[in-house]
Residue, then its C-alpha position, 0 to 999 in steps of 0.5 A: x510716646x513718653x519714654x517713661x512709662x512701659x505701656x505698649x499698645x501689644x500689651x493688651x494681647x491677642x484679645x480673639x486668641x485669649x477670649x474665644x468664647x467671651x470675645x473682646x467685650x466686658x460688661x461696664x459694671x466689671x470697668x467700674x468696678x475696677x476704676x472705682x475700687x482702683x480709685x478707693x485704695x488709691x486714695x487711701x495710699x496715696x491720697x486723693x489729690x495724687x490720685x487723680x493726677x495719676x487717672x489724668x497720666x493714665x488716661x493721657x498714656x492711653x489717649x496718646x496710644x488710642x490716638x496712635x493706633x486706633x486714629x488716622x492722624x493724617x485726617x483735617x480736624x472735621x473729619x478726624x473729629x468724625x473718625x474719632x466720633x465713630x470709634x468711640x461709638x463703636x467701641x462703646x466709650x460715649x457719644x461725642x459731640x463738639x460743641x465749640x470749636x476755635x481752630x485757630x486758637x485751638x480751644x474746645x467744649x466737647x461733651x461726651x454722654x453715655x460715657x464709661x466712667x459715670x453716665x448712670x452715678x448717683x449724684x457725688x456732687x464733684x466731676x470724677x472723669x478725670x481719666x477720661x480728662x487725660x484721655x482727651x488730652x492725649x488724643x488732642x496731643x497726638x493730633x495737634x502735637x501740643x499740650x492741652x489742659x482739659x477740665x470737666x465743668x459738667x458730668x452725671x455725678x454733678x447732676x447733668x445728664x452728660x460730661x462736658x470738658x473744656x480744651x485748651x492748649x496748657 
């Protein structure tokens, strides 16, 4: 990992010891009712522009360790695409779906519905998953072991009813 960030998978606790009565699952309206507001007051300190390089670091840091502790890296690309498939289902982020693979250039267009960060926005007319970009990225990073640029070219908030993200190596 990044030797630049603090982040440790363990910081996220003993989530049976710590919620024995509410369990590991929180509602989506409580997740984005802090990516939201993180994003409002982020913006305003720092500007948008910063703020969203800093939701891609984020999510990049989080899809790395995702990738690290939840993942078997070990997997071809069909089969680790499944597990990653199954544990996003299972773990209530989104549907993913491959829509165009080239293995050799190593170049994607995955769509990802029902996701965390918009599935159900009013119509902003601009893509806001750009943690969810990061994310991607990260998970594609630990995979391959290169950098990948990821942009999303469709989601809720731009009217489409599901996000949609071209990879490439960066």
């Amino acid at each position: 990992m990044n030797e630049t960030y603090d982040f440790d998978w363990d910081d996220l606790g003993n989530l049976e010891v710590g919620r024995p009565n509410l369990g590991c699952w929180a509602s989506l309206l409580a997740y984005r009712l802090m990516q939201y507001t993180f994003r409002d007051v982020l913006s305003k300190e720092v500007g948008l522009d910063k703020t969203l390089e800093l939701f891609i670091q984020a999510g990049k840091l989080a899809g790395r360790n995702f990738c690290l502790q939840v993942l078997d890296k070990s997997l071809g690309f069909e089969p680790f695409i499944a597990d990653l498939k199954q544990k996003l289902i299972d773990l209530k982020i989104g549907v993913l779906r491959v829509e165009e693979a080239d293995l050799e250039a190593l170049t994607f267009v995955i769509t990802v519905s029902e996701d965390l960060d918009c599935s159900g926005l009013p119509i902003f007319g601009q893509t806001v998953c750009n943690y969810d970009e990061g994310f991607i990225a990260g998970i594609f990073f630990e995979y391959t072991g290169r950098d990948f640029h990821v942009k999303e070219i469709d989601c809720w908030a731009t009217g489409d009813r599901t996000c949609r993200f071209n990879i490439k190596p960066a």
